[in-house]
C-alpha positions in Angstrom: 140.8 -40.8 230.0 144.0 -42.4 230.6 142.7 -45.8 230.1 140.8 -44.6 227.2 144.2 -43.7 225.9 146.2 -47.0 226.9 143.7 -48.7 224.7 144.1 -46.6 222.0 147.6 -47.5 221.9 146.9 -51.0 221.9 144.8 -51.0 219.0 147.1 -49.0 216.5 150.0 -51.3 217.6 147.5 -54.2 216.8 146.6 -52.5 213.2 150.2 -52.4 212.4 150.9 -56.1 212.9 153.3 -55.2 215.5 151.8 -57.8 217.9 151.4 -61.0 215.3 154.7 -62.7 216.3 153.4 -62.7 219.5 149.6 -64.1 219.2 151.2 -67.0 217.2 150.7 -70.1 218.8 153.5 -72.8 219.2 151.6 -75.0 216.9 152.1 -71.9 214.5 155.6 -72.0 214.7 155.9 -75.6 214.9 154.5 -75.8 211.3 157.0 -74.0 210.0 159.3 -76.0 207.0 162.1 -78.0 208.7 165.5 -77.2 206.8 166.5 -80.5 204.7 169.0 -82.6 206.6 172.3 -83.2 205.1 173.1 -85.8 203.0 177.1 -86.4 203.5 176.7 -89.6 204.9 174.7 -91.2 202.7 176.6 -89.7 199.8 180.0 -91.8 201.5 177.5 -94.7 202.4 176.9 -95.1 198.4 180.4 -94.4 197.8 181.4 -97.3 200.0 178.7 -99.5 198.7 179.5 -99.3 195.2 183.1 -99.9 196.2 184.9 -103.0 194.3 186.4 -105.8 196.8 189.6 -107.3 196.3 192.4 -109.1 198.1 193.6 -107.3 201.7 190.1 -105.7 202.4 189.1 -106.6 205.8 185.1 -107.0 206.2 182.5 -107.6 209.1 179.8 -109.9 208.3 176.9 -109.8 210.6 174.5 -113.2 210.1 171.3 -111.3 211.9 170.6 -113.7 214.9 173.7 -115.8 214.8 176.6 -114.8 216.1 178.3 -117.9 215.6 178.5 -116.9 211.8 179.3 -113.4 212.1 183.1 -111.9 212.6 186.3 -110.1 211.2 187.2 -111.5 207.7 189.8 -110.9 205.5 189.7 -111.2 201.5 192.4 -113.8 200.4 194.9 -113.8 198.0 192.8 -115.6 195.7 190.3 -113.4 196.2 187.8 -115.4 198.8 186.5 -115.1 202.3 186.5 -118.1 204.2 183.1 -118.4 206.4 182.1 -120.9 209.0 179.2 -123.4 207.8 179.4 -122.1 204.0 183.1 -122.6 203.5 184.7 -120.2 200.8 183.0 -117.2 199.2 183.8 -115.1 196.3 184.1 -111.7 196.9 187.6 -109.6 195.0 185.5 -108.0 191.8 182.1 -107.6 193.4 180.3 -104.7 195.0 179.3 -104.9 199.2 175.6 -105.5 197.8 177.1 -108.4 195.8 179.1 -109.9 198.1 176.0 -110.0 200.5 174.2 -111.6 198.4 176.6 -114.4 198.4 176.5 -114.9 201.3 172.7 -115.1 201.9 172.4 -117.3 199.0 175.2 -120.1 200.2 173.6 -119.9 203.5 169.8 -120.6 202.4 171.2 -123.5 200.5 169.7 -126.0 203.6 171.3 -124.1 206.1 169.6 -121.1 207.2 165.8 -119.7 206.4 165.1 -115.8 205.1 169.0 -115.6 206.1 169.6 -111.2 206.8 173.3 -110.3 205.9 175.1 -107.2 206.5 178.6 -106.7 204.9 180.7 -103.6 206.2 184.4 -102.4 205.3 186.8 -102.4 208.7 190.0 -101.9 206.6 190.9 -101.4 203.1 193.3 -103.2 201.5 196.6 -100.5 200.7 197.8 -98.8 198.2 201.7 -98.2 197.4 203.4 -94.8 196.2 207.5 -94.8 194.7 209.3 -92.3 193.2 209.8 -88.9 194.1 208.3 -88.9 198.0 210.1 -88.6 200.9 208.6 -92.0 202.3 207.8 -94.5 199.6 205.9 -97.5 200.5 202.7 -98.9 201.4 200.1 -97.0 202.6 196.5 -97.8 204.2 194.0 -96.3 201.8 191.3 -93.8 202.7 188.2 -93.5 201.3 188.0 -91.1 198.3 191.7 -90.6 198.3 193.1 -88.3 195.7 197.1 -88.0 194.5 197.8 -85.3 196.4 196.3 -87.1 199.7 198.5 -90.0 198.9 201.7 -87.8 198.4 201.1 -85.9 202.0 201.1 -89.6 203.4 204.4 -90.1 202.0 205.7 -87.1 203.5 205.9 -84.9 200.5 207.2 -84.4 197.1 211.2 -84.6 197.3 213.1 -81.3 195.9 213.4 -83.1 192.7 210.0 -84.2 192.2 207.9 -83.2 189.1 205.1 -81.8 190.5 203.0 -81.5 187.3 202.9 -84.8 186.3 201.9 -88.7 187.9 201.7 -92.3 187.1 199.4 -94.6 188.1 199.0 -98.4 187.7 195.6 -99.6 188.6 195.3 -102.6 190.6 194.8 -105.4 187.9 196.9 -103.2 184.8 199.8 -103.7 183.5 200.9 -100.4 181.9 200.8 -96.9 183.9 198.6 -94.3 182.9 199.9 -90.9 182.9 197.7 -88.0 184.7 198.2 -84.1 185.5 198.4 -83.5 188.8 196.6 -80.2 189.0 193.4 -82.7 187.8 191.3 -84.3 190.2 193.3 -87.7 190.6 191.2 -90.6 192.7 193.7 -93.3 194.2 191.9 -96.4 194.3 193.1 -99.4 197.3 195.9 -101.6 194.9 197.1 -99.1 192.5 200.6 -97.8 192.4 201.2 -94.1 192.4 204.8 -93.1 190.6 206.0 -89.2 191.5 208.5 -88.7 188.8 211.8 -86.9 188.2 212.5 -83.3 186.4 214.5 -83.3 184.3 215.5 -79.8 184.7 
């Protein structure tokens, strides 16, 4: 009777599904959806990528299997990286991808075979803020920089700072361009950031 009763039991817990989660098998569970993984870094790897060299920016060139061409570089004043074997080698105006493809190109002219190159930022060239900061001067830039990044670098807007208004000169202009700073402001590496006065 008691047994005949246990079982009883068992079966209306079994009817009511109470026991499912734990008759699944682990390869039930394993076939569960996996969540989607994040995508941050390759969002800042594309960022970085499509990035526009110029003169200050500090690369690492990696010639896959000879180390004898790979190193530290630096983007010149007139633009160029210097590079044992292929001598000099555009690179201010031109994308990573486009630089790297200099570089393969001038070293499979008789020199190398299926050459693999891999170009990667180590330092950007800086930026420079004036005006109404605590600290003007020049500044290392930081990837996806905004005007309110820059001014925090600078120590802060001075008590007679307009805060509502900026000017910036982008690297290669020769006017500034007036912004609002409550807008989302990107600081690119070269420009100059001006905080201005009020005037009341």
């Amino acid at each position: 009777m008691h047994l005949t009763w246990r079982l009883s039991i068992l079966f209306m817990l079994v009817m009511a599904g109470l026991l499912v989660p734990w008759s699944m098998s682990p390869a039930a569970f394993a076939a569960a959806p996996a969540q989607p993984a994040a995508t941050g870094s390759q969002s800042a790897d594309s960022s970085t990528r499509s990035y526009t060299l110029g003169a200050g920016d500090k690369l690492r060139v990696i010639v896959f299997g000879e180390m004898d061409l790979s190193g530290d570089y630096q983007v010149d004043g007139s633009g160029f990286v210097r590079l044992p074997l292929i001598g000099q080698v555009k690179a201010a105006g031109l994308s990573i991808y486009d630089f790297e493809i200099q570089v393969k190109a001038k070293l499979e002219e008789g020199y190398l075979k299926d050459a693999r190159v891999s170009v990667e930022i180590t330092s950007y060239r800086p930026f420079y803020i004036i005006g109404e900061v605590n600290k003007p001067g020049e500044y290392p830039y930081v990837n996806e920089m905004s005007v309110l990044n820059a001014v925090a670098l600078a120590g802060g807007f001075t008590y007679r700072a307009n805060k509502d208004d900026v000017y910036i000169r982008r690297e290669g202009a020769n006017k500034e361009e007036l912004f609002r700073s409550d807008q989302p402001i990107k600081v690119n590496p070269g420009d100059i950031v001006r905080i201005p006065e009020r005037f009341f």
